[in-house]
C-alpha positions in Angstrom: 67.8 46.7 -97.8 70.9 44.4 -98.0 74.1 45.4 -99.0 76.3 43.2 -101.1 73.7 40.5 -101.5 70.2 38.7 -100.8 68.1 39.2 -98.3 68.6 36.9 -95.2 66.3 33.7 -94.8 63.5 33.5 -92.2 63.8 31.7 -89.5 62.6 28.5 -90.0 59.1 28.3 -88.6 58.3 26.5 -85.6 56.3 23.0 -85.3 54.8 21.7 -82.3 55.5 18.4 -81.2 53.0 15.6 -82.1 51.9 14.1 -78.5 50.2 10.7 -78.8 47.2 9.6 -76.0 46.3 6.7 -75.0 43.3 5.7 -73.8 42.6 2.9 -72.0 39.6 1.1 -73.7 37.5 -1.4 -70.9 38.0 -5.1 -72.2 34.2 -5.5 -73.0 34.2 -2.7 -75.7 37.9 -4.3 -77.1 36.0 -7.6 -77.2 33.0 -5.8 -79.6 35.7 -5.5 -82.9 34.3 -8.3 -85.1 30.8 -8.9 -84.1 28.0 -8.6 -86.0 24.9 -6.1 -84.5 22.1 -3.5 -85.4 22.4 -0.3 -85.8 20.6 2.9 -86.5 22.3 4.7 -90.0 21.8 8.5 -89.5 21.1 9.2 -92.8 17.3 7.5 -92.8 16.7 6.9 -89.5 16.6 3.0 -90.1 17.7 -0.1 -88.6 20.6 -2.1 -91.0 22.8 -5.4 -89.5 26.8 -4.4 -89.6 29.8 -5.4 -88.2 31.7 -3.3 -85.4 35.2 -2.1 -87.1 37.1 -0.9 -84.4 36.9 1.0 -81.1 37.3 4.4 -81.8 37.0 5.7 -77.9 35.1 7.8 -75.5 32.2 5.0 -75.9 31.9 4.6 -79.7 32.7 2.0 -82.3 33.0 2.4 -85.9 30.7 0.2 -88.2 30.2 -1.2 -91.0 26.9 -1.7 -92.3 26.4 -4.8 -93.8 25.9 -5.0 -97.8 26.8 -1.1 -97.5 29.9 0.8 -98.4 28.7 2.9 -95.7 30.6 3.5 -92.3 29.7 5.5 -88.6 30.8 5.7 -85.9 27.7 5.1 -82.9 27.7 5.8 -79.3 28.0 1.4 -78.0 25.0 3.0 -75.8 23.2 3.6 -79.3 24.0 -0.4 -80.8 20.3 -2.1 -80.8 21.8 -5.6 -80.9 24.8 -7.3 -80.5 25.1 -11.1 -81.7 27.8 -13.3 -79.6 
């Protein structure tokens, strides 16, 4: 109970700061963005040609499968072809 007015504010609560890692992709997998390759979509177990989106780390690359909205991210180890 307060006297002569409201009750005092709670300290504000405390946020942890953001920390940002890098990781150090190998120049072979940076050079995979763009190309076109074959790939396994989880949700049937078949083979569908898309195009490698980006490098998302720790060995896999997001996709885009071609003709599809569809998008995964696959272990490189897991890509059936890749086209130069």
């Amino acid at each position: 109970m307060t006297i002569g007015g409201a009750a005092p504010k709670a300290a504000p609560a405390k946020t942890e700061a953001k920390t940002t890692v890098r990781i150090k992709i190998p120049r072979e997998e940076a050079e995979l963005v763009g190309k076109k390759c074959t790939a396994v979509w989880s949700a049937d177990g078949r083979k569908y040609q898309a195009t490698i989106l980006r490098n998302v780390g720790l060995g896999k690359v997001e996709v885009q499968f071609d003709g599809y909205p569809d998008k995964a991210a696959i272990m490189i180890k897991d890509l059936l072809a890749v086209k130069k």
